[in-house]
C-alpha positions as CSV (number, residue, x, y, z in Angstrom):
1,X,99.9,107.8,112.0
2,X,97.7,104.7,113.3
3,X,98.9,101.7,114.7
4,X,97.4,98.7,112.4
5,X,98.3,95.5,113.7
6,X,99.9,94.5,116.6
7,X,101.4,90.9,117.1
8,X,102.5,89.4,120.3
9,X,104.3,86.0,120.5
10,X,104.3,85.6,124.6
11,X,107.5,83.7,125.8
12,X,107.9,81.6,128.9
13,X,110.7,82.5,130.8
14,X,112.1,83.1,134.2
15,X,113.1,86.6,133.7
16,X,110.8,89.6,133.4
17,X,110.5,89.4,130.0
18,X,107.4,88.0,129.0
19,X,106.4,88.9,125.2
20,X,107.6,90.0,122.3
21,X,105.6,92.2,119.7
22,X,105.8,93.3,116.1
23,X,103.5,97.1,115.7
24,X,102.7,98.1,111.8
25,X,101.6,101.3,111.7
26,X,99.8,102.8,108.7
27,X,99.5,99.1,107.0
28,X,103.4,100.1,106.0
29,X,105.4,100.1,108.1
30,X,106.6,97.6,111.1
31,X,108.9,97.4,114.1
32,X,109.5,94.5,115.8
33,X,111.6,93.3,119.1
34,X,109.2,95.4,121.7
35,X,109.7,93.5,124.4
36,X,106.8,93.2,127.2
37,X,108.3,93.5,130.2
38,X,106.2,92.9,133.5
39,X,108.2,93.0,136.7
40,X,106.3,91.3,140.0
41,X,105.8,95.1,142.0
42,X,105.8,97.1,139.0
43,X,103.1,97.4,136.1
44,X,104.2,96.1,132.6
45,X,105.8,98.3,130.3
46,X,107.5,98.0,127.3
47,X,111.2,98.5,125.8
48,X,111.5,99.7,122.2
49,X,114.0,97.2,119.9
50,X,118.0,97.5,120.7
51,X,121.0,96.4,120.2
52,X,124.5,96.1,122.6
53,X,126.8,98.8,121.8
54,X,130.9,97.6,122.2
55,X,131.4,99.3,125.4
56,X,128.5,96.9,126.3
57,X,125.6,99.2,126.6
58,X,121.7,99.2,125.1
59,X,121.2,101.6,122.2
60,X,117.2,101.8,121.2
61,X,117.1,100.9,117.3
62,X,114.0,102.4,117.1
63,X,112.0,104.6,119.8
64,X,109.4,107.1,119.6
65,X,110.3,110.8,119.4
66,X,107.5,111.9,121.7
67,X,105.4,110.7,124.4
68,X,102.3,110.9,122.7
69,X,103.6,108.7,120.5
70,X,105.2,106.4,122.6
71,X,102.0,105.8,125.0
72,X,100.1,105.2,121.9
73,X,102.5,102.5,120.8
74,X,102.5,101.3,125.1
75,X,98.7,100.9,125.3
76,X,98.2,99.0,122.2
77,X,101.0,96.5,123.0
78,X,99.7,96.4,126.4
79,X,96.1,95.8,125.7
80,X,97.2,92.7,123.9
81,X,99.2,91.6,126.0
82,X,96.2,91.5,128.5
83,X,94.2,90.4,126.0
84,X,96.3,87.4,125.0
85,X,96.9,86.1,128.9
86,X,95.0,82.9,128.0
87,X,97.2,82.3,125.0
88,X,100.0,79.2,126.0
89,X,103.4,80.8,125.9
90,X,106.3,79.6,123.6
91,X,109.1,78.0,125.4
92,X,111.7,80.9,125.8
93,X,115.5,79.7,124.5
94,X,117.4,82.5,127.0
C-alpha cells in the first residue's frame, strides 16, 4: 500500500488544531478528517478521523492497524504540513 496524495487545508484557530488532511492511498482509496495537531511544548502529531460516541467519548472512524502503518501515514501528513507553513490558513469556524 502507498500513500498517493496527501491534501492539507491549514486552519487558523486558537486551539491546537492547526490542519486538516485528506491521504489517498493506492490512487483508490481516501481518508479524510486527520487532523494536525501541534501543541506549543510538544511536536505535531496527528489524530486519525472520529466521531463523539453518546456517553460523549472519541471513537477513531478510521485508524491504522499497525505502527508501521500508522508512521507512514504521520510522516507524510507531517512533511506537508512543514512543507505548506507559508501557505495562508483558512479562517477556522470553531
Amino acid at each position: 500500500m502507498q500513500i498517493t496524495d496527501v491534501r492539507l487545508r491549514k486552519v487558523n484557530s486558537e486551539n491546537r488544531m492547526k490542519a486538516v488532511a485528506s491521504v489517498t492511498f493506492d490512487g483508490c482509496f481516501v481518508v479524510h478528517d486527520i487532523k494536525v495537531i501541534d501543541p506549543a511544548d510538544k511536536p505535531a502529531f496527528i489524530a486519525m478521523p472520529s466521531r463523539r460516541t453518546p456517553k460523549g467519548e472519541f471513537k477513531d472512524v478510521a485508524h491504522p492497524l499497525n505502527t508501521e502503518t500508522r508512521e507512514m501515514i504521520e510522516k507524510a501528513v507531517l512533511e506537508a504540513y512543514e512543507n505548506a507553513e507559508d501557505v495562508p490558513a483558512e479562517k477556522s469556524e470553531e
